[in-house]
N, C-alpha and C positions, 0 to 999 in steps of 0.2 A: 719715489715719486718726485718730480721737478717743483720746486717751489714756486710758487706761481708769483710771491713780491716779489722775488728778482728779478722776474722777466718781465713784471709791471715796472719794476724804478730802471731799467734797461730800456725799456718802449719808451720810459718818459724822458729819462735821457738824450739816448737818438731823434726823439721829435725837438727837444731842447734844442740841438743841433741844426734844426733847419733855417734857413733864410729867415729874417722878419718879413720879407716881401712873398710868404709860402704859408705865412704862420695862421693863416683862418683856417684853415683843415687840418691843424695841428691833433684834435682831438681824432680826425680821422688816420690821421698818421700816426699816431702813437698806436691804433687799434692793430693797424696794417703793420706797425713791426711790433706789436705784442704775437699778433697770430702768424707771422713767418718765424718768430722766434720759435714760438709753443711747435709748431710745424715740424719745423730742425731739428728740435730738440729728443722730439717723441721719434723720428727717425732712428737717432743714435738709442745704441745697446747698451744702456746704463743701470746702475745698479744704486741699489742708494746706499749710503755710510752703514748703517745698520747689518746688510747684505753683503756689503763688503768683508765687515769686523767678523760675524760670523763666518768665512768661508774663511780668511785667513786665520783663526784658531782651527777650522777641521783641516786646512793645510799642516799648520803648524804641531798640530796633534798626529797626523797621519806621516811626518815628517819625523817626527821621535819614533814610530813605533817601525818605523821601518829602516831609523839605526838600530833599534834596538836588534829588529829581525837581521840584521846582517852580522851584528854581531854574534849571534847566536849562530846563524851558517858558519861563520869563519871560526868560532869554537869547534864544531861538530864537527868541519873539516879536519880540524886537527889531529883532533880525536880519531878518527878515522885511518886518516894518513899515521899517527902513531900504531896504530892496532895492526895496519895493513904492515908495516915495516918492520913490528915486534912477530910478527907471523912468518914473515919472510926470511928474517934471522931464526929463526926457529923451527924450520923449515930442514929437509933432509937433502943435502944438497944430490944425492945420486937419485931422488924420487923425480918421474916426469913432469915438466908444468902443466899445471890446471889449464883448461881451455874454456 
């Protein structure tokens, strides 16, 4: 959720900003870029600190468990390709190959 004091001491800011010769609807201008602020802002696709911190731990978790799973493939290959290679030496070499 947008905090709504920042975008109040922003609005009060930018009307700070105006003319002295502009400055009687100051209270109305500060409303006017409080509410194109809020406007803008609720447009964009944000998330808050909270939303953030949790998705990057299920990254950061799903990020280990999927070295760990590669690891575990490149083991099993191994394994495999050894087996496949102690077979094939042990193997009759005038028997037909397997299809």
């Amino acid at each position: 959720m947008i905090d709504l004091n920042h975008i109040d001491e922003l609005a009060r800011r930018l009307s700070g900003l105006v003319p002295p010769s502009l400055r009687e609807g100051r209270e109305e201008l500060q409303q006017n870029f409080k509410s194109v602020l809020q406007s803008g802002l609720s447009r964009l696709d944000l998330v808050t600190r909270e939303e953030f911190d949790v998705q990057r731990a299920v990254l950061l978790h799903t990020r280990e468990k999927l070295d760990q799973l590669q690891r575990t493939v490149t083991e099993l290959e191994a394994q495999l390709g050894s087996r496949v290679n102690a077979g094939a030496e042990s193997a009759d070499p005038s028997a037909p190959p397997r299809h």
